[in-house]
N, C-alpha and C positions, 0 to 999 in steps of 0.2 A: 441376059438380065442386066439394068440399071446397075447393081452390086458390083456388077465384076467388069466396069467398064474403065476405063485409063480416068482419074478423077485427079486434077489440082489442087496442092493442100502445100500449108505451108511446111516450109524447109526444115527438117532439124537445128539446123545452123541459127536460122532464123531463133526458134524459140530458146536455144540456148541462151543467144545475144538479148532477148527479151529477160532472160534468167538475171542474167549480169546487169543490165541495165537497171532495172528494179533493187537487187541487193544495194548498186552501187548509191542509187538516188538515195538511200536512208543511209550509208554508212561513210562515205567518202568524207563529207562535212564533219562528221563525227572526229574520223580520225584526225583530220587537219587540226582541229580547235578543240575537239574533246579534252576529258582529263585520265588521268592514267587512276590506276586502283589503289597507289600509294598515294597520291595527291586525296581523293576522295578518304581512305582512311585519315589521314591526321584531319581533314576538316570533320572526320565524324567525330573524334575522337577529342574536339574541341567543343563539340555541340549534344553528342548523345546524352539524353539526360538519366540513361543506366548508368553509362559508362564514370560521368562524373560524380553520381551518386556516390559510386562502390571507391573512389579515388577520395572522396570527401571524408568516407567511414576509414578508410586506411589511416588518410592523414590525422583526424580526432585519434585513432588508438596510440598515436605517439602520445599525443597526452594524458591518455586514461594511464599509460605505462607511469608517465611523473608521477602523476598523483600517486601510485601506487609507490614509490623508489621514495615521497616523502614519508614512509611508515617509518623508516629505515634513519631519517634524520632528526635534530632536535627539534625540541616543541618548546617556544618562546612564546609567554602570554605575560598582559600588562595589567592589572589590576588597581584600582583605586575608591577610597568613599570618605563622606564629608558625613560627621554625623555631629548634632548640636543636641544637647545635655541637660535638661534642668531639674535640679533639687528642690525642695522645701526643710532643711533643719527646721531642728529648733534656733539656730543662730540665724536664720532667714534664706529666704529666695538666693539661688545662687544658678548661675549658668557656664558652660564650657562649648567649646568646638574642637571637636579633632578631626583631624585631616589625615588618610595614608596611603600610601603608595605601597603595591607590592609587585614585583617582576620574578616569575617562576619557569624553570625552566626543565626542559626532562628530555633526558637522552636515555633513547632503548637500550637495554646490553644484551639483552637476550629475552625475544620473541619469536619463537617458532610459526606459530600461524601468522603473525606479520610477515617472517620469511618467504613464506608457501604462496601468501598474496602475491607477495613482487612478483614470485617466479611466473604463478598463474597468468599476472598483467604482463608480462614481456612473451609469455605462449600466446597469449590472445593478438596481441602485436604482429606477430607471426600469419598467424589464420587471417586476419585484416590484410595484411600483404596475399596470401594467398586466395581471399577472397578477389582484392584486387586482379590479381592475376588472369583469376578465370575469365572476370569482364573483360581483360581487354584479348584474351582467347575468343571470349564471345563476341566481342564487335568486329575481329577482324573476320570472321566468319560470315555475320550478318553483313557486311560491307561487299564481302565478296560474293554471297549470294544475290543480293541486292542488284548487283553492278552486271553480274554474269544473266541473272534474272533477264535486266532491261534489253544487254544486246542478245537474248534466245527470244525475247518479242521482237525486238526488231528484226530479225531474221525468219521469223515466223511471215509476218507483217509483210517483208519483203518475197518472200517464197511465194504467198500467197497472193500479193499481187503480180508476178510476173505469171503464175500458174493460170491467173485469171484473165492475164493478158494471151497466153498462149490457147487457151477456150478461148475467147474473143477471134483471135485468128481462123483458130478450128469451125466457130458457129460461121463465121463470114463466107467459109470457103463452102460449107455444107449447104448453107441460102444458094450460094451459088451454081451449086453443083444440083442443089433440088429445083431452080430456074430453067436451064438448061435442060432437064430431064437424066442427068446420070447420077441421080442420088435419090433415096425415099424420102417422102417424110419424117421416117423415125430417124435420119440423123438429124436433120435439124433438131429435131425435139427431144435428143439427145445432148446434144454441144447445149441448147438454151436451157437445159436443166442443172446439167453443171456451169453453165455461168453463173444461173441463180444459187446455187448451191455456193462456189467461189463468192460471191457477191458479200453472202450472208457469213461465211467464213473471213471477208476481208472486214468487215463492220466491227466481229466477236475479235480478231485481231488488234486493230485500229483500240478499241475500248482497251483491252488484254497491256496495250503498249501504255496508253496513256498511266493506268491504274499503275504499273513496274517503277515508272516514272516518278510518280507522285510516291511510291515506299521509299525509292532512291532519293528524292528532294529532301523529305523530311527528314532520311537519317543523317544528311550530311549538313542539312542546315541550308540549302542555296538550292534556286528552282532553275531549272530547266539545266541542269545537267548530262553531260553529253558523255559517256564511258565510252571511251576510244574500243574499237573492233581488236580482234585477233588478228596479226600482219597474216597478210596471205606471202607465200604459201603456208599451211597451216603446219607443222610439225612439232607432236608435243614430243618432248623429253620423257625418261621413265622416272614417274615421279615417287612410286614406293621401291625405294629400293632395300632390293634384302627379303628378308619373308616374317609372315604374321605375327613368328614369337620372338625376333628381335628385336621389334617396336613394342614387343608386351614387355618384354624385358627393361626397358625404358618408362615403362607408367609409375614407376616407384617414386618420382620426380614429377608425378601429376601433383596438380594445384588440393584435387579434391584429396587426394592420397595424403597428401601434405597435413592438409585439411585435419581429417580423418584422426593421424598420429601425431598432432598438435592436442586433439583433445582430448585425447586417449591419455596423454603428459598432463593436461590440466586435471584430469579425474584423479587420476593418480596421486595429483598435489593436493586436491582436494581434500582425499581419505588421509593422507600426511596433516593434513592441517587440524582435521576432526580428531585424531587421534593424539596431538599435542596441545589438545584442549586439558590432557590431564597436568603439562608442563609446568612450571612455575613463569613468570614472568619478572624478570628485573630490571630497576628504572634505576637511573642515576639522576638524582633528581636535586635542584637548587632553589634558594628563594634570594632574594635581594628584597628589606624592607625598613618601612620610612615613616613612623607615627608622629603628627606636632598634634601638640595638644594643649590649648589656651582655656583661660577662663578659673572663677573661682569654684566652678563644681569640679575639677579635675584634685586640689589640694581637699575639698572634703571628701573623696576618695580614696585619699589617703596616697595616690602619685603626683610625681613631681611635672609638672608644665615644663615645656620646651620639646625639644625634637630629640627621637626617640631612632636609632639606625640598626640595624638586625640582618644578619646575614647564615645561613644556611646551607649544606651540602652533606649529600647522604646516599645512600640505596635506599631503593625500596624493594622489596619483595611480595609478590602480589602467587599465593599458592591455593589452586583450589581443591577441596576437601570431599564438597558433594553436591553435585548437581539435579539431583533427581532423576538420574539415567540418561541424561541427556544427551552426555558424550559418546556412550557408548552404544544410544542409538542414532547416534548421528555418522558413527561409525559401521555400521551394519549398514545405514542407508549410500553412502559412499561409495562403498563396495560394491553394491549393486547397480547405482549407478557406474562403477569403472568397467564393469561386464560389462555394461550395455556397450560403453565406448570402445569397447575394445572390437563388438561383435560390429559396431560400425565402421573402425576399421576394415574390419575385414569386409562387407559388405562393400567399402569407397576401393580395395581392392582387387578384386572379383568383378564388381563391374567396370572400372574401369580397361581391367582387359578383354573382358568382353567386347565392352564397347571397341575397342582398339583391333580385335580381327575382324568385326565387324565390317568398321570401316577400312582397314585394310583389303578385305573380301571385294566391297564396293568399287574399288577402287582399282583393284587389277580387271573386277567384272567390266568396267567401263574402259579402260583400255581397250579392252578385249572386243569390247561392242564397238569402238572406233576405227579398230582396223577392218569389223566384217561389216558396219555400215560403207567406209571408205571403198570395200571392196562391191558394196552393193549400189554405190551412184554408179560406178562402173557399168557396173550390169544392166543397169536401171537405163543409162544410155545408150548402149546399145541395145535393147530391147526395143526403146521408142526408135531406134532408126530405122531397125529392119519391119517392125510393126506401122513406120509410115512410108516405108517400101515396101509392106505387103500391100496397106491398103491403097498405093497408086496401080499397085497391079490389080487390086479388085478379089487378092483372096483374105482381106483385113476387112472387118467394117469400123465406121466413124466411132463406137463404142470400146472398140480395140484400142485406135490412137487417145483418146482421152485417158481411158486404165493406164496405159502408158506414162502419158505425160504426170498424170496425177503422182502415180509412183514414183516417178524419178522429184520431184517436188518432196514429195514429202520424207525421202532418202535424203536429200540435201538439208531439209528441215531438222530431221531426227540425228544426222551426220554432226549437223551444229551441236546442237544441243549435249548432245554425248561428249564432245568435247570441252564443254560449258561446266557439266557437273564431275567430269573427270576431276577439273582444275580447283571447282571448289571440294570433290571427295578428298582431292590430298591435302588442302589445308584442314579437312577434318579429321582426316586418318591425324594429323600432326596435333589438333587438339585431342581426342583421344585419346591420344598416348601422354597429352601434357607437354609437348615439344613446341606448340606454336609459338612463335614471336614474331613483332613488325617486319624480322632482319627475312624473314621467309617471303614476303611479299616481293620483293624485287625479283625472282624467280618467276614468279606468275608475268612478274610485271615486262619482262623481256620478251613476251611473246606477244603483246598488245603493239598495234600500228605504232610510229613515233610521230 
């Protein structure tokens, strides 16, 4: 039979060399003139307009803190008024002018709920820094999924057209082999199916790449951005080191955690504050003042014209008596809100270790998928050899070596990738647990081409 006759088809070797040759055309450029994943964070991290947002709201809490820390200092006001006087006696029409000046001045000695203010304005100070914090946890994240994003398209991209280079091969050899008479029709019509098949898979690519692209331009601010490859040979490092409840151990220093026990402190001050509503309040308080006073309505007054100096210093005591409950349900409401805080707490820590084996879990899962992909291009390679040495002996058909070749393609494809979201699981495991910062990136970043 036709099947089982001696049939020419290209070489393993061959389509390998078609493998390389394709990765290389998308990635070699890259790497020469590319930019590395620290170079792309600080340009995002000049340009994201989250990221400046949440750095913006930071820096204003320094000042909401002043405002609050001037409760605490004197209050200096200047006052003055001109007022003009006229009488009718019986001695006749008469007019005056006086003029005054008064500067008053008040220094706190003791205010309780002014105190409880500042404290609450320097916790808030606090939660703005650790809001902060999170944004730039969150951009380094978004940056490096972004960047890792683009080269798993272009390795797509590339897989996929060398895959469809090696169909190309395969359809030619199969025309040729059904010309000659030692092939069927169904292989041809086999290889031209998965061409079109590859075709419309390299189009869904081609698109897949551009759109990765355009998320990467926009976050960093600059178009046509090139993320330097993974140097070959690939070998990651072990990135979680330790096990799941050491890094949970470590979330106590999370931002949200932070978070959470910064507010839990302000509720706290708050019911402090409501309930030193029954306090007294005392002022030390001053005046400096300055009356002239002209004219002949001032002596039928019965005071003397000229300028008039006055000066003043005292306590005040300001004690209240009865509010109409107000304190005291302002105090029960307090309270209930410091529960709440507190169960938020506990909520900002529960899930955050959660969150943190999670992505710990993730994260040795993907290890773990890189070694038994690695071990499956393996497989995958020798599978197409001896499958395009059965089908030169004629006990393989043309539908054999395609399965093959597709397989080893898309092990190389899935191979990448796993190593892609290995790199960005462990800058997540690191958010997570609240451990991320910039100084983490140069780790990743030693394993990109130079």
């Amino acid at each position: 039979m036709p099947a089982e006759r001696s049939r020419p088809l290209p070489n393993h070797r061959s389509i390998a060399r078609s493998l390389l040759v394709g990765v290389a055309s998308l990635l070699v450029a890259g790497a020469s003139q590319g930019q590395s994943l620290i170079e792309l964070y600080q340009l995002a991290r000049n340009y994201d307009a989250t990221y400046l947002a949440a750095r913006a709201l930071a820096q204003s809490a320094v000042y909401r803190a002043e405002q609050a820390e001037a409760l605490r200092r004197p209050n200096v006001s200047l006052g003055s008024g001109l007022t003009r006087s006229e009488i009718e006696p019986p001695s006749g029409h008469r007019t005056g002018n006086t003029a005054s000046a008064t500067m008053t001045a008040r220094q706190p000695l003791f205010n309780r709920p002014n105190g409880a203010t500042i404290d609450q304005a320097y916790k808030s100070l606090e939660v703005a820094q650790a809001d902060l914090e999170t944004a730039e946890q969150d951009l380094i994240v978004r940056v490096s999924q972004a960047y890792f994003d683009v080269l798993a398209a272009q390795d797509t991209l590339a897989f996929t057209r060398a895959s469809k280079t090696a169909i190309t091969e395969q359809l030619a050899a199969a025309k040729r082999n059904f010309e000659v008479g030692t092939a069927t029709i169904t292989d041809t019509r086999e290889a031209q199916a998965r061409f079109d098949l590859a075709t419309a898979q390299e189009i869904a690519a081609e698109n897949d790449l551009r759109t990765r692209r355009a998320a990467l331009d926009q976050l960093v601010g600059r178009a046509n951005v090139e993320p330097k490859p993974l140097a070959a040979p690939v070998a990651l490092p072990p990135l979680a080191i330790g096990d799941a409840e050491q890094w949970v151990g470590r979330t106590g220093t999370h931002p949200n955690v932070r978070k959470a026990l910064l507010n839990f402190d302000i509720a706290k001050l708050e019911t402090e504050k409501a309930r030193a509503g029954h306090l007294p309040v005392v002022d030390l308080v001053g005046t400096l003042g300055s009356t002239n006073q002209r004219g002949s309505a001032v002596t039928a007054t019965g005071s003397a014209p000229g300028v008039t100096n006055s000066a003043t210093l005292g306590l005040q005591l300001n004690m209240p008596l009865y509010s109409g409950n107000s304190i005291q349900n302002r105090v029960k409401e307090t309270l209930l809100l410091e529960e709440r805080s507190r169960n938020d707490l506990e909520t900002a820590q529960r899930g955050a270790a959660l969150a943190t084996r999670q992505a710990f879990l993730n994260v040795q899962s993907g290890q773990a998928q890189v070694k038994a992909f690695e071990a499956a291009e393996s497989s995958s390679l020798l599978a197409l050899e001896a499958t395009q040495l059965g089908y030169k002996v004629g006990v393989r058909v043309n539908l054999d070596v395609l399965n093959a070749q597709t397989q080893l393609f898309q092990t190389r494809r899935d191979l990448a990738k796993s190593r892609y979201d290995v790199l960005v699981g462990s800058l997540r495991l690191r958010q997570a647990a609240g451990q991320l910062k910039p100084e983490d990136l140069p780790v990743v970043d030693q394993l990109l081409a130079k």
